[in-house]
N, CA, C and O atoms as CSV, one atom per row, in Angstrom:
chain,resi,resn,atom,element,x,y,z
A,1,UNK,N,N,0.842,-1.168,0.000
A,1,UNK,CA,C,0.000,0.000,0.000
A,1,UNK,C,C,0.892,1.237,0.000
A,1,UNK,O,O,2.036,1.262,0.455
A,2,UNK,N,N,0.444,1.949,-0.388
A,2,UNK,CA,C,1.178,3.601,-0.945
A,2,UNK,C,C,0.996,4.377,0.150
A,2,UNK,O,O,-0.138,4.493,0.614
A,3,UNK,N,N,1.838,4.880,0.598
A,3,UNK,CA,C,2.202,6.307,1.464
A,3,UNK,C,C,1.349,7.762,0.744
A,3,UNK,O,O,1.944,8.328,-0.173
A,4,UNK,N,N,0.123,8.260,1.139
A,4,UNK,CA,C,-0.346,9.536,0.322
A,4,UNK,C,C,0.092,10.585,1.091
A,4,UNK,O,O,-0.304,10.775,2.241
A,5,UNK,N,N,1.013,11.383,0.430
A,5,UNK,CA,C,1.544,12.678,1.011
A,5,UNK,C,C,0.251,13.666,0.934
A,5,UNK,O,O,-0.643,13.725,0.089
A,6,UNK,N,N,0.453,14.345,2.005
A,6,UNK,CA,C,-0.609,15.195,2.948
A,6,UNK,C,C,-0.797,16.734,2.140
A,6,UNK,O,O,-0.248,17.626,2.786
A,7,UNK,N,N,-1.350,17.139,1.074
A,7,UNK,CA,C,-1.661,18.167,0.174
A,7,UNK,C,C,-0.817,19.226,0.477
A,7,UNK,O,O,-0.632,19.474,1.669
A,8,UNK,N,N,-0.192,19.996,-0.494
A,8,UNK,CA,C,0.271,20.639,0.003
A,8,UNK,C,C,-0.449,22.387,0.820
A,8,UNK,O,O,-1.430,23.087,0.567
A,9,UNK,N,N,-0.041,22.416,1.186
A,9,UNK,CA,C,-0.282,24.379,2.144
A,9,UNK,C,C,-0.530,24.602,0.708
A,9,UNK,O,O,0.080,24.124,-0.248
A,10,UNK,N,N,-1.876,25.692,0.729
A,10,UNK,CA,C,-1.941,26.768,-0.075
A,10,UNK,C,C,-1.242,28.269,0.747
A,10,UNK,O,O,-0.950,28.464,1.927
A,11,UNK,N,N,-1.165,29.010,-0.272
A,11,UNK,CA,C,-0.708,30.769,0.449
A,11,UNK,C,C,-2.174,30.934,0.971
A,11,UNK,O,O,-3.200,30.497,0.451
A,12,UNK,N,N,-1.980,31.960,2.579
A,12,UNK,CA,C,-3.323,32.231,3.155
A,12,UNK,C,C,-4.005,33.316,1.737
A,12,UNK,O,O,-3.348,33.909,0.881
A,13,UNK,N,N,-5.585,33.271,1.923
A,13,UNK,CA,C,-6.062,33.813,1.024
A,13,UNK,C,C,-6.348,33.223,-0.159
A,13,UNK,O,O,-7.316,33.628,-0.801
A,14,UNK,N,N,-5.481,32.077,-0.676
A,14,UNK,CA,C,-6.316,31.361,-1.997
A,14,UNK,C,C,-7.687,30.987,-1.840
A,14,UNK,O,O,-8.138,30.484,-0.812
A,15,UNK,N,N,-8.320,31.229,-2.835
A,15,UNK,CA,C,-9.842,30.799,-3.108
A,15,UNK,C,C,-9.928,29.356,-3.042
A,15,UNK,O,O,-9.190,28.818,-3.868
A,16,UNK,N,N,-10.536,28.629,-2.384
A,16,UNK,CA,C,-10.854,27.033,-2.436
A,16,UNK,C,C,-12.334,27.074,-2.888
A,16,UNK,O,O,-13.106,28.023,-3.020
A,17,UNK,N,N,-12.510,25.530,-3.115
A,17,UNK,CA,C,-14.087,25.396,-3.109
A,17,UNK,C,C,-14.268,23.600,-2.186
A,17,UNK,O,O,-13.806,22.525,-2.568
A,18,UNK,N,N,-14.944,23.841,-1.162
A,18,UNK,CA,C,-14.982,22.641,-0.754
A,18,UNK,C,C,-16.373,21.364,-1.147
A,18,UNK,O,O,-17.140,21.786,-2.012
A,19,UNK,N,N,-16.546,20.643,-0.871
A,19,UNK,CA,C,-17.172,19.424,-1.013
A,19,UNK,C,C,-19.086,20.080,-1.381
A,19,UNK,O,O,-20.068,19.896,-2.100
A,20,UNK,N,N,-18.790,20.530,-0.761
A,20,UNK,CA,C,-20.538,21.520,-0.866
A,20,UNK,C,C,-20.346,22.267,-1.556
A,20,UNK,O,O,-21.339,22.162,-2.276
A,21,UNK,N,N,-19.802,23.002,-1.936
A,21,UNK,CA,C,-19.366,23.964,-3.299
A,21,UNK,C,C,-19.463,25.617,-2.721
A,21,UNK,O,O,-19.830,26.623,-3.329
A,22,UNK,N,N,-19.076,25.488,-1.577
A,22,UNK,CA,C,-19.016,26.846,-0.812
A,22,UNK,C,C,-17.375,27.333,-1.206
A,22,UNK,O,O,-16.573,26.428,-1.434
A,23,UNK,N,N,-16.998,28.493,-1.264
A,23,UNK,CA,C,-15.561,28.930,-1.908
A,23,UNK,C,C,-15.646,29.758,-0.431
A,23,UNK,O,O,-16.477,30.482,0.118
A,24,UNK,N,N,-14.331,29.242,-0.116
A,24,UNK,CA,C,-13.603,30.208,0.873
A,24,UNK,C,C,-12.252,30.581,0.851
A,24,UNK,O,O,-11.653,29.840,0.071
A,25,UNK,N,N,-11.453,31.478,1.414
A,25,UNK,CA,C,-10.707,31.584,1.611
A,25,UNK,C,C,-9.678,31.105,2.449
A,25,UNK,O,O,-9.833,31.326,3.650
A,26,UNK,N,N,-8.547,30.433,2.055
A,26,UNK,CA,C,-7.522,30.109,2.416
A,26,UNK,C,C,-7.173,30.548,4.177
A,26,UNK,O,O,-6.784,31.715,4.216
A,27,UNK,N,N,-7.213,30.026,5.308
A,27,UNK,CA,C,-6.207,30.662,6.380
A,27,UNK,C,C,-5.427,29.824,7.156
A,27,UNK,O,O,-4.549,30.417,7.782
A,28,UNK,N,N,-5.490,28.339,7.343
A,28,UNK,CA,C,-4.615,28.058,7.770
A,28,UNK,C,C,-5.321,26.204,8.091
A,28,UNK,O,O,-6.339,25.528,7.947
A,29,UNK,N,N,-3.834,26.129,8.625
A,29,UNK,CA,C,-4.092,24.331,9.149
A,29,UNK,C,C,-4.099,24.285,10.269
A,29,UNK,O,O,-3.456,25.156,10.854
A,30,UNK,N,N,-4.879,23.177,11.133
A,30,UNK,CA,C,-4.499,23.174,12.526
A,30,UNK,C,C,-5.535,22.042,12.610
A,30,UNK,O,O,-6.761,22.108,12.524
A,31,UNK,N,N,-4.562,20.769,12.841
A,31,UNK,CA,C,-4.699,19.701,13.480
A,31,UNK,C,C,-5.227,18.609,12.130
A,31,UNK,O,O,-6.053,17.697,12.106
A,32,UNK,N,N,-4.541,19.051,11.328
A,32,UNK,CA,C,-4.780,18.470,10.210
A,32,UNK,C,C,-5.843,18.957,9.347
A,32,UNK,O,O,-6.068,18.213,8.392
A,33,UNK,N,N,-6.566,20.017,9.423
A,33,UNK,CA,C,-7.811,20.184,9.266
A,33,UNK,C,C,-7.711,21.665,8.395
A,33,UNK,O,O,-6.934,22.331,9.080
A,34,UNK,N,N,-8.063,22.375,7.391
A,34,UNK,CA,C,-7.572,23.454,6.727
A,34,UNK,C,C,-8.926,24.459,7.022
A,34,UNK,O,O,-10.072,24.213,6.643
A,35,UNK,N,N,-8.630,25.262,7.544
A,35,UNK,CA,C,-10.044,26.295,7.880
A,35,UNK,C,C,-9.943,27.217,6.742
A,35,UNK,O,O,-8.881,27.783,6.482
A,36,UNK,N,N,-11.356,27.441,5.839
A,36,UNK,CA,C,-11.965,28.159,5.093
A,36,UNK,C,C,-12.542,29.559,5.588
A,36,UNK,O,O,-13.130,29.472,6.666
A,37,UNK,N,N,-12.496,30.837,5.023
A,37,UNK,CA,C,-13.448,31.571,5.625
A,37,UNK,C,C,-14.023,31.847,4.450
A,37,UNK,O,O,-13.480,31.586,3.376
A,38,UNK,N,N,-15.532,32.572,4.603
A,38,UNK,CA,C,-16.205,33.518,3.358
A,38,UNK,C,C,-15.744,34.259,3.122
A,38,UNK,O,O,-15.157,34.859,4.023
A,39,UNK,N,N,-15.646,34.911,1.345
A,39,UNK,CA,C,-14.754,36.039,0.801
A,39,UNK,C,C,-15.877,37.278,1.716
A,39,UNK,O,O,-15.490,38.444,1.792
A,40,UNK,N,N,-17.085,36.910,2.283
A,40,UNK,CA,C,-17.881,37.771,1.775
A,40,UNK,C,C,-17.802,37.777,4.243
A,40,UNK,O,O,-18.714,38.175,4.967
A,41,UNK,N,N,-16.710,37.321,4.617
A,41,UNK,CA,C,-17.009,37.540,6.140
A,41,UNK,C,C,-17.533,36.478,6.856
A,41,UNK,O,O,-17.672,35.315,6.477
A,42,UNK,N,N,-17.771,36.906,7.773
A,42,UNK,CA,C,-18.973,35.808,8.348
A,42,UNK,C,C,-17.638,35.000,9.285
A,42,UNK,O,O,-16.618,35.462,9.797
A,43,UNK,N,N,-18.219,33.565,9.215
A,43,UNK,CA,C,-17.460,32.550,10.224
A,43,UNK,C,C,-17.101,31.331,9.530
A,43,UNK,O,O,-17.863,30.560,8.947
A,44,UNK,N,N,-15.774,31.251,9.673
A,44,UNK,CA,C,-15.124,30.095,9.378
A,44,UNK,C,C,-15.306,28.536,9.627
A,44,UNK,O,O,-15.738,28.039,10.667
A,45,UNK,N,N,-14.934,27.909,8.583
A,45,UNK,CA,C,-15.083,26.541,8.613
A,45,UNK,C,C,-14.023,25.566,8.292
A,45,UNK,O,O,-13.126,26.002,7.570
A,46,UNK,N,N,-13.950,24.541,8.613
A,46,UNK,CA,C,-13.007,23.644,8.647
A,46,UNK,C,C,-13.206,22.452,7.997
A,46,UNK,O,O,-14.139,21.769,8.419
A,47,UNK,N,N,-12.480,21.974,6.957
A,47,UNK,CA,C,-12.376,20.767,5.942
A,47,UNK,C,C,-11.368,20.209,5.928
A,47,UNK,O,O,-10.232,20.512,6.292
A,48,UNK,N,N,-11.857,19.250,5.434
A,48,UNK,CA,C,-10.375,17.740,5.347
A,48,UNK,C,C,-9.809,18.528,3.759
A,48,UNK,O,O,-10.485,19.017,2.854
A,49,UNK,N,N,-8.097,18.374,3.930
A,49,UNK,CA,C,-7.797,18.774,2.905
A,49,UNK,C,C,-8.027,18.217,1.403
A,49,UNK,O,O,-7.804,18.871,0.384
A,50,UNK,N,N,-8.576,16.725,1.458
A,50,UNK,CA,C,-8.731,16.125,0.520
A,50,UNK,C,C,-9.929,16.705,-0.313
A,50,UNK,O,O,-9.970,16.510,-1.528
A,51,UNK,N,N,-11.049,17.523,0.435
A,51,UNK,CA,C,-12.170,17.807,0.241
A,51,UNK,C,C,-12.220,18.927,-0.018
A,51,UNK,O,O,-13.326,19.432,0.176
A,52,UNK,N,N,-11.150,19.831,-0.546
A,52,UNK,CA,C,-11.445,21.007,-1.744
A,52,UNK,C,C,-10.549,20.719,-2.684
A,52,UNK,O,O,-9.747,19.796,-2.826
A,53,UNK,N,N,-10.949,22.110,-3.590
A,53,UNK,CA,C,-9.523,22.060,-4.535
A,53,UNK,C,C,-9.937,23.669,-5.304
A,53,UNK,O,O,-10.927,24.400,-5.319
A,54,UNK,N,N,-8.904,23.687,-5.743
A,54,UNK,CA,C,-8.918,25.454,-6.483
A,54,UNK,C,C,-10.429,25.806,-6.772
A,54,UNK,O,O,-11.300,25.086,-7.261
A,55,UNK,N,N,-10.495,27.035,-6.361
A,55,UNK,CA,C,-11.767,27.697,-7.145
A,55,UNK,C,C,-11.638,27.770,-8.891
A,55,UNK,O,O,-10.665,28.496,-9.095
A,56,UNK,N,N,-12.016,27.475,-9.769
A,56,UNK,CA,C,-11.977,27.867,-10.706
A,56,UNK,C,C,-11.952,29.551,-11.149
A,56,UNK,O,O,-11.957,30.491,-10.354
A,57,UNK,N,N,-11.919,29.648,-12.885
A,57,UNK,CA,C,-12.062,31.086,-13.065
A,57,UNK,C,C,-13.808,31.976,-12.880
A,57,UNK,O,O,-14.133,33.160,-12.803
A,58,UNK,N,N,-14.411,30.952,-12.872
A,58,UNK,CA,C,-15.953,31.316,-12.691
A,58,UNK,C,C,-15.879,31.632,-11.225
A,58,UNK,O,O,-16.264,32.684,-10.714
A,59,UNK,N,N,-15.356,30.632,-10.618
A,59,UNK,CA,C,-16.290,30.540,-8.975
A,59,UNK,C,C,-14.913,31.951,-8.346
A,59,UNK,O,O,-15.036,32.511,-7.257
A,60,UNK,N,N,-14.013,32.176,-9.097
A,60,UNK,CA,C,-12.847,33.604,-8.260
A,60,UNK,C,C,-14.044,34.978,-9.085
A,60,UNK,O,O,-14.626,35.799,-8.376
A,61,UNK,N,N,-14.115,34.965,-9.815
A,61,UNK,CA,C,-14.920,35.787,-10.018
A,61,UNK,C,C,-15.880,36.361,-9.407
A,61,UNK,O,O,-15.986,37.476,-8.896
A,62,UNK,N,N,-17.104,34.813,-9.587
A,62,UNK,CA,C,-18.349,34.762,-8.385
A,62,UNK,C,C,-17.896,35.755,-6.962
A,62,UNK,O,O,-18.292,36.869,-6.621
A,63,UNK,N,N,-16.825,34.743,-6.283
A,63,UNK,CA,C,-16.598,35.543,-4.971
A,63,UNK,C,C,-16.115,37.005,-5.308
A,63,UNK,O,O,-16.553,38.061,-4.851
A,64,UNK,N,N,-15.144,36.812,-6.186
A,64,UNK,CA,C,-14.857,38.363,-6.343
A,64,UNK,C,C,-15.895,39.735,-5.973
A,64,UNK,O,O,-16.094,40.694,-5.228
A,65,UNK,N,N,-16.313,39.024,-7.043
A,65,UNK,CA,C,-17.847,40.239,-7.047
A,65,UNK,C,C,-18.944,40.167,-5.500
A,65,UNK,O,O,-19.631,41.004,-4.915
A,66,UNK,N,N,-18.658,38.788,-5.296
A,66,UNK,CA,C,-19.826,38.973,-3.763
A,66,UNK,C,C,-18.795,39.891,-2.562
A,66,UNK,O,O,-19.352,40.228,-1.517
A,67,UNK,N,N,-17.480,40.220,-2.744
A,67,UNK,CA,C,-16.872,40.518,-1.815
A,67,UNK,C,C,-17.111,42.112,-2.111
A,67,UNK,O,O,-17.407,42.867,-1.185
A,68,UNK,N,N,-16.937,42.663,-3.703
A,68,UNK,CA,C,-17.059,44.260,-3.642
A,68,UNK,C,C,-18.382,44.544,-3.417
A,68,UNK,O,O,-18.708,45.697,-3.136
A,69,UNK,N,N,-19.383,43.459,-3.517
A,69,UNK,CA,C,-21.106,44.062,-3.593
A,69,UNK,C,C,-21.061,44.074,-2.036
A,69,UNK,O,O,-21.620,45.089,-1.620
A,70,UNK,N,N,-20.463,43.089,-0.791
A,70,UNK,CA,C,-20.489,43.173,0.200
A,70,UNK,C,C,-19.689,44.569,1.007
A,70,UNK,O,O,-20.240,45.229,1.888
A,71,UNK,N,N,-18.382,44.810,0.514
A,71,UNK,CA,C,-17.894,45.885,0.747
A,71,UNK,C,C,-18.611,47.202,0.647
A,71,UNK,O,O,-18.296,48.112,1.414
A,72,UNK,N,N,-19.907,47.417,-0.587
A,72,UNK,CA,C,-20.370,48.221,-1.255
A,72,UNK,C,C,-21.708,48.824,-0.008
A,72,UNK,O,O,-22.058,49.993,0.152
A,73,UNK,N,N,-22.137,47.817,0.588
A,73,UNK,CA,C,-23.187,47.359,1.299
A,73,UNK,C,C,-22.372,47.586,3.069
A,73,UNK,O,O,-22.777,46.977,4.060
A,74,UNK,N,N,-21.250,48.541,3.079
A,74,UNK,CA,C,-20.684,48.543,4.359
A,74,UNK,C,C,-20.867,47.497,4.959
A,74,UNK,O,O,-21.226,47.680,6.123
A,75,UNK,N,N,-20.752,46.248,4.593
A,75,UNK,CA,C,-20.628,44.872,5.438
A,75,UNK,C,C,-18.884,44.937,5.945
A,75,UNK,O,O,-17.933,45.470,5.372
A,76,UNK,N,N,-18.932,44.290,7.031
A,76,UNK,CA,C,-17.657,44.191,7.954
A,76,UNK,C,C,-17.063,43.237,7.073
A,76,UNK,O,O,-17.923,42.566,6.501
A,77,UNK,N,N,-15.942,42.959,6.779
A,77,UNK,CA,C,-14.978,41.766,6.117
A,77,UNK,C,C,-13.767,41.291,7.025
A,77,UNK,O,O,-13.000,40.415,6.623
């Protein structure tokens, strides 16, 4: 049986998309576990690293835009 090396670290801030198709942002590992936040605020969540992978060019966009319409809307970030 094969040894599977453990994904690598993204830079904090990359766009993910996890298993539910929610896109968050990149912040960190802890305890094996990679915590997501919303581009758009709110409260963080935590996924197995196996269970995202890059946002595409649609879904960086998507958030893109929910983050300036949220900014626009004096929402806290």
């Amino acid at each position: 049986m094969e040894s599977q090396e453990p994904p690598q670290l993204p830079a904090p801030g990359t766009l993910l998309v996890d298993a539910q198709d929610r896109i968050g942002e990149f912040r960190g590992e802890w305890c094996g576990l990679w915590s997501l936040r919303p581009v758009t605020g709110r409260t963080e969540w935590t996924v197995n690293p196996e269970d995202v992978q890059p946002a595409d060019a649609k879904q960086r966009l998507h958030a893109e835009t929910a983050r300036a319409n949220a900014r626009s809307r004096g929402e806290v970030l």
